[in-house]
C-alpha positions in Angstrom: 8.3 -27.3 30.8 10.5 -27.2 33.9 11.0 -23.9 35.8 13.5 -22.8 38.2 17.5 -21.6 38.4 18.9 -24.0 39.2 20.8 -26.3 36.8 18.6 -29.5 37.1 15.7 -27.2 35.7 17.8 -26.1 32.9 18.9 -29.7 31.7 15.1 -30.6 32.1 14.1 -27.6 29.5 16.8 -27.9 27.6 16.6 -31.4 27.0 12.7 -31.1 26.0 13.9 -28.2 23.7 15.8 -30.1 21.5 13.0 -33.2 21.4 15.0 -35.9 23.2 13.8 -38.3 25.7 15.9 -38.8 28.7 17.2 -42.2 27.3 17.8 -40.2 24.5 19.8 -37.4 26.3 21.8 -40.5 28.2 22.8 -41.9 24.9 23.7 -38.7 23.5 25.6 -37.7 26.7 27.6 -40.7 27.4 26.1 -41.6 31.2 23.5 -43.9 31.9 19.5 -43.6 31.8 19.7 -44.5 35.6 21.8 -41.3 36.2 20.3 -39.5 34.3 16.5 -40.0 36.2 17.9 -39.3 38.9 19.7 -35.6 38.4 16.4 -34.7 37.1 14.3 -35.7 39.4 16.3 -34.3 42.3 18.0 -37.2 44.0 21.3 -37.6 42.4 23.5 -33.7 42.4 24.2 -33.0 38.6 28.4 -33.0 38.7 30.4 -30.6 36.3 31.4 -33.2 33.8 28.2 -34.3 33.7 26.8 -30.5 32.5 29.4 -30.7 29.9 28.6 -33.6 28.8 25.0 -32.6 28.2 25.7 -29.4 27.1 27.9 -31.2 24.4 24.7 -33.2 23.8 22.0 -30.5 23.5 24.9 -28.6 21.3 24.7 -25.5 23.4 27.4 -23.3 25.6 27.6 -24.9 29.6 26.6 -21.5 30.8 23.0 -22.1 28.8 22.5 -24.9 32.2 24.6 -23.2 34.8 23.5 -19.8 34.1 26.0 -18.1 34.3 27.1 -15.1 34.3 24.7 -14.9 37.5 23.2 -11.0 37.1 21.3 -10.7 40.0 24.2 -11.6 42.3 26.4 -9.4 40.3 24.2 -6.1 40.4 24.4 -6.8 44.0 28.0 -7.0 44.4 28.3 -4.0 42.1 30.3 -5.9 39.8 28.1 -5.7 36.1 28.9 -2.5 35.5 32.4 -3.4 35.6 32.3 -5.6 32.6 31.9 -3.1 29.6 35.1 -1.1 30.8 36.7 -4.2 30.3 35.1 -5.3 26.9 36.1 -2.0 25.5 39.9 -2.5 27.1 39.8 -5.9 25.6 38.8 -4.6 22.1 40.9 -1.4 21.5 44.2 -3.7 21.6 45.0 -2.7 18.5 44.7 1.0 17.7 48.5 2.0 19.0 49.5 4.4 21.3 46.8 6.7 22.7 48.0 10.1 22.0 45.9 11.6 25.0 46.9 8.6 27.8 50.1 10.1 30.1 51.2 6.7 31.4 53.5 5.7 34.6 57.2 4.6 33.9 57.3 1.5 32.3 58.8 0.1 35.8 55.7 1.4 38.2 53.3 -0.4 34.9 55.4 -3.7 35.0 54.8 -3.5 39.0 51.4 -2.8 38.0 51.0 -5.4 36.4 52.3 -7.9 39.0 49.9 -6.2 41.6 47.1 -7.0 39.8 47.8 -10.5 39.3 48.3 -10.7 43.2 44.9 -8.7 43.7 43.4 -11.9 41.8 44.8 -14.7 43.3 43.8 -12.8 46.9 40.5 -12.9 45.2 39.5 -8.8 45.6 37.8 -8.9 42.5 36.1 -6.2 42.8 39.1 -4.0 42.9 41.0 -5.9 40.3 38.3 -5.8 37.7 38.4 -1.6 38.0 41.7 -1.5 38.2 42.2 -3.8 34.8 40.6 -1.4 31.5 42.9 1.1 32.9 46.4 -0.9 33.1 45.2 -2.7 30.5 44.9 0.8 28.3 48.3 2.3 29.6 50.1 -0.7 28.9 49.3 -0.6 25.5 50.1 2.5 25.2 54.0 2.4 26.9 54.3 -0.8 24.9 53.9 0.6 21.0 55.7 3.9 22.3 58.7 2.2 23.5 58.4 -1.6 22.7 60.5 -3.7 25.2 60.0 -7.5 26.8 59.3 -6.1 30.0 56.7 -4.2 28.6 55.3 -6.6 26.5 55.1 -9.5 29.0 53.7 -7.3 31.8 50.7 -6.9 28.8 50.6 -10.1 29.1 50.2 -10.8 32.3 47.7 -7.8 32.7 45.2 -9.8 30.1 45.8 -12.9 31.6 44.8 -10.8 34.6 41.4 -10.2 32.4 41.5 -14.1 31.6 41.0 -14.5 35.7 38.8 -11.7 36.7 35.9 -12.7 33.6 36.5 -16.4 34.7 35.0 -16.1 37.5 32.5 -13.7 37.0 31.1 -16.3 34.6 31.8 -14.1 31.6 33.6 -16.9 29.3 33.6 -15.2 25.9 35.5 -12.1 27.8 37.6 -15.0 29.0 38.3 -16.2 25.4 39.1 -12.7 23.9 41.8 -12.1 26.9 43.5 -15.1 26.2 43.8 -14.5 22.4 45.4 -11.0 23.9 47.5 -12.8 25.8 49.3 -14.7 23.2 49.3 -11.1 21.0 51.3 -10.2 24.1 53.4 -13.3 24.4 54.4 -13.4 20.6 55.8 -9.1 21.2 57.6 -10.5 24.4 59.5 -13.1 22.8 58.5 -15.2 26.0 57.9 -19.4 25.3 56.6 -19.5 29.1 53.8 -17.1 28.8 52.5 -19.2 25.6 52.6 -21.7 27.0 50.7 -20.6 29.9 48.2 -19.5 27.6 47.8 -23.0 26.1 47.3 -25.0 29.5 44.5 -21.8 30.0 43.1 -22.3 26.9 42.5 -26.4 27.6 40.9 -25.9 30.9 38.6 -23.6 28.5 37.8 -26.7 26.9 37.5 -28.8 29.5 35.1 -26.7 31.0 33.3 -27.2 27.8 33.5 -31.3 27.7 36.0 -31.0 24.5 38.3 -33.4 26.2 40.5 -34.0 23.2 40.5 -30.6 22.1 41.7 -29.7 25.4 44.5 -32.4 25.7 46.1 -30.9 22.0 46.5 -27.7 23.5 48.2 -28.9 26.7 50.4 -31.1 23.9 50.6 -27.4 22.7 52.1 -25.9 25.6 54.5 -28.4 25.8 55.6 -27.4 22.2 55.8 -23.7 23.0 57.8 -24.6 26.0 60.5 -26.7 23.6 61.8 -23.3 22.9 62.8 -22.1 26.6 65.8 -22.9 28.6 65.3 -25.8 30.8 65.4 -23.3 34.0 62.8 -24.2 37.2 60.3 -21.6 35.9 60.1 -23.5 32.8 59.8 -27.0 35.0 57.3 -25.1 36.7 54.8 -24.6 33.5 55.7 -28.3 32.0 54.3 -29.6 35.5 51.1 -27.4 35.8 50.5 -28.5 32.1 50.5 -32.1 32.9 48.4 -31.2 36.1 45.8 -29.4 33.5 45.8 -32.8 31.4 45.4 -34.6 34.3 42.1 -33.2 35.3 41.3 -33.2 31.5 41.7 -37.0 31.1 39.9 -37.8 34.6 36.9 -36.3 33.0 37.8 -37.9 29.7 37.6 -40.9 32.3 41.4 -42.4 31.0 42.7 -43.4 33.4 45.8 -44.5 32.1 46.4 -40.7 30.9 45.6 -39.4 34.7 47.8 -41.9 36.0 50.7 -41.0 33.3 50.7 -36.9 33.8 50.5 -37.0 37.5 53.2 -39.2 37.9 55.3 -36.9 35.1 54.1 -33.5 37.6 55.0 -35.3 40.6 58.6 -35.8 39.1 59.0 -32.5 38.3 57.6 -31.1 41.4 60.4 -33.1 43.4 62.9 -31.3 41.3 61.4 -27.8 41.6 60.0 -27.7 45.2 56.9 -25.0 45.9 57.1 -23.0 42.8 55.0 -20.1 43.3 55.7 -17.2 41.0 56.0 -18.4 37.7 53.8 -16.5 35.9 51.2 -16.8 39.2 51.2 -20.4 39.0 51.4 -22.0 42.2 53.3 -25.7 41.4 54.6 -28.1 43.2 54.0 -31.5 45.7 51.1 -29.7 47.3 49.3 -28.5 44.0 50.1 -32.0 42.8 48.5 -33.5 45.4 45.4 -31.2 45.5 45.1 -31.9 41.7 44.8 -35.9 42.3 41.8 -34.7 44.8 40.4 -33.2 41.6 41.4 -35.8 39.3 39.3 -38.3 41.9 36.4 -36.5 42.3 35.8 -35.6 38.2 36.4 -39.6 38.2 33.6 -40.1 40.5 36.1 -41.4 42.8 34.6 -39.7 45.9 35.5 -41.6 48.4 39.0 -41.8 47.3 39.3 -37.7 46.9 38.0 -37.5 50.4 40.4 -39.7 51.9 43.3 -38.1 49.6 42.2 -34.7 50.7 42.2 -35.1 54.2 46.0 -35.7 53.8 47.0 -32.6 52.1 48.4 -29.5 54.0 48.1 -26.3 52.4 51.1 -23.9 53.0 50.0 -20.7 54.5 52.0 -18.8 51.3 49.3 -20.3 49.3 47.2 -18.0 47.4 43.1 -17.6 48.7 42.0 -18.3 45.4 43.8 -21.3 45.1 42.8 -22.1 49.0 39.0 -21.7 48.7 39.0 -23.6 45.1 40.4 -27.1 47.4 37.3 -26.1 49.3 35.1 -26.5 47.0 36.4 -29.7 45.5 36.3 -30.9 49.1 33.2 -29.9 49.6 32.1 -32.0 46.2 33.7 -35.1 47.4 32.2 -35.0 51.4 28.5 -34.4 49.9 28.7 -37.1 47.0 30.0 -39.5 50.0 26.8 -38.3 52.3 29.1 -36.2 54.6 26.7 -33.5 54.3 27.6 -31.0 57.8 31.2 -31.7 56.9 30.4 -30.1 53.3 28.7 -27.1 54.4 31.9 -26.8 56.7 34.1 -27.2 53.9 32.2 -24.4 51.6 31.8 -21.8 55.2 35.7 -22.2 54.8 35.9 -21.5 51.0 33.4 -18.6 51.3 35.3 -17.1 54.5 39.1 -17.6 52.4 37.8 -15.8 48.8 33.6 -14.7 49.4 33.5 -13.2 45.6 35.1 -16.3 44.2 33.3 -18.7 46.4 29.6 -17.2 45.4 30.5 -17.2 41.4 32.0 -20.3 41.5 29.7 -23.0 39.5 30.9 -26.2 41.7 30.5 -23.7 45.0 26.8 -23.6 43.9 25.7 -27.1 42.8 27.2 -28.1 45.9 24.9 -26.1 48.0 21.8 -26.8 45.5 23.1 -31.1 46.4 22.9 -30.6 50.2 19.7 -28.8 49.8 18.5 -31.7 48.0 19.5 -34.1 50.4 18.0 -32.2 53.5 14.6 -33.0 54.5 14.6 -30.1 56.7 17.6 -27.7 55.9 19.4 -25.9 58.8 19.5 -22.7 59.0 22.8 -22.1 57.9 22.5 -23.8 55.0 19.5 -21.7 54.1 21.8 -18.8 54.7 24.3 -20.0 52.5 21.9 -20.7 49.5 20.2 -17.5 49.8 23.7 -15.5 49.8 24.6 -17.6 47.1 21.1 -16.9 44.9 20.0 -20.2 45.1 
């Protein structure tokens, strides 16, 4: 049985596990036996719609192949022992006011609220994620004592905070449980938008997992939730990041017809609105549009073509880091699938250097690095580095 940590190691195991042959596996999975050879036996980089599509396959979570949540890096960065504050936060949503919490003005909470969000997208996880149980706690708190929207929604926002921070930790069933708060929230704050926020986060849960369709509902979903809010920009705003979520859903999905159809409808809608970039912490508009297509490109094994797209796109300055490095990363993707290998490392020193924490959790980030290591017969230095520091 295959050993290692990496994911090709895992799909090996896995796949013997459940008794399948690797024709077997490629039937199962949807790709070809030639592809699939080749990610096992180390000359072809396993991409992330691939791992969901085994995982689908093998009937097992994506995390059982990319190993996430990754421990060792996260005892390092002191962040594990962050994650049961948060569990508990996340669980005791429903036991009322705390009769022992004093809490801040409901005006310094709903500012609260907004500076964690910001703390996320500039990637400081590590202060975000101590910072969350207790706003998280206090917000409940001001809330059943003196219900109001503003209250409510800043809730909201604080657990779609939580949504963010377990994300990228790799702690997806944390994920899952914010995002049911979230809507618990939502539903209190009377607010259309932050639903259906919740429903495009909820599809790119899915998507992760290779439930294409599944996914695609809940972005139809969002759209529904959105029938009941003034059409206002923010409002535009969320209709264009949902068709940018099924965009990415049906490139994997390989429709093109779909990808072709929603970026088209978000590129409309981002000539209307502009750069959108606090609605709800979205960041919509021509360039998000544009960086999606590089996604949508590279999940359609379009390499080349998401190469040559990204080169063209210019990210404004306002732009969050997290947002920054994640363009990195898909860049990175596309200039190692197309043999660009020095321009790749380049591209993932740029996404670590923008958001580290991010960039060292971030699945793609790694099986990136684990590709060029592959294709190296000798591997520079600084490609060594970067594997170790990223526990490769």
């Amino acid at each position: 049985m295959a050993t290692g940590n990496d994911t090709r190691t895992r799909i090996i195991e896995q796949r013997k596990l459940a008794g399948l042959t690797q024709q077997g596996m490629a039937l199962k999975a949807g790709y070809s036996y030639s592809l699939v050879h080749q990610v096992e036996s180390g000359h072809k980089n396993p991409s992330p719609g691939f791992v969901a599509a085994v995982a689908r396959a093998l009937h097992i979570d994506v995390t059982v192949l990319t190993g996430q949540p990754y421990m060792t890096e996260l005892q390092q960065d002191r962040l594990a022992e962050l994650i049961r504050p948060i569990r508990e936060a996340l669980d005791l949503y429903d036991l009322g006011a705390d009769p022992d919490l004093t809490t801040r003005s409901a005006e310094q909470l709903v500012a609260g609220a907004a500076d964690l969000c910001q703390r996320v997208r500039a990637t400081q996880l590590n202060n975000a994620a101590r910072a969350l149980p207790e706003l998280l706690a206090e917000l409940t708190t001001a809330a059943y004592r003196t219900p109001s929207t503003d209250l409510w929604a800043a809730l909201g926002s604080a657990y779609r905070s939580a949504h963010d921070v377990t994300v990228k930790l790799g702690f997806y069933d944390l994920s899952t449980i914010a995002l049911d708060r979230m809507e618990w929230a939502a539903q209190r704050a009377s607010d259309p938008l932050l639903s259906a926020v919740r429903q495009y986060m909820r599809g790119l849960v899915y998507f992760r997992e290779g439930e294409h369709t599944i996914g695609l509902r809940l972005i139809d979903a969002g759209h529904r939730a959105l029938g009941q809010a003034d059409e206002t920009t923010d409002a535009m705003a969320v209709a264009g990041q949902l068709h940018l979520g099924a965009t990415v859903i049906a490139a994997r999905a390989r429709d093109e017809s779909a990808v072709r159809a929603h970026l088209d409808e978000a590129r409309q809608i981002a000539g209307r609105t502009g750069e959108v970039g606090h609605v709800h912490w979205l960041s919509f508009g021509p360039t998000n549009v544009d960086c999606h297509e590089v996604s949508a490109l590279a999940e359609s094994r379009e390499y080349g073509k998401a190469l040559e797209r990204a080169k063209k796109v210019e990210l404004p300055s306002s732009w969050a880091m997290s947002r920054r490095a994640h363009f990195y990363v898909d860049r990175a993707r596309a200039e190692m699938e197309t043999g660009r290998c020095e321009a790749a490392l380049g591209s993932l020193l740029t996404a670590r250097e923008l958001a580290p924490q991010q960039t060292r959790y971030h699945p793609g980030a790694r099986e990136t690095v684990q590709g060029l290591v592959h294709q190296q017969r000798r591997t520079p230095d600084t490609l060594g580095h970067m594997a170790a520091w990223i526990g490769l």
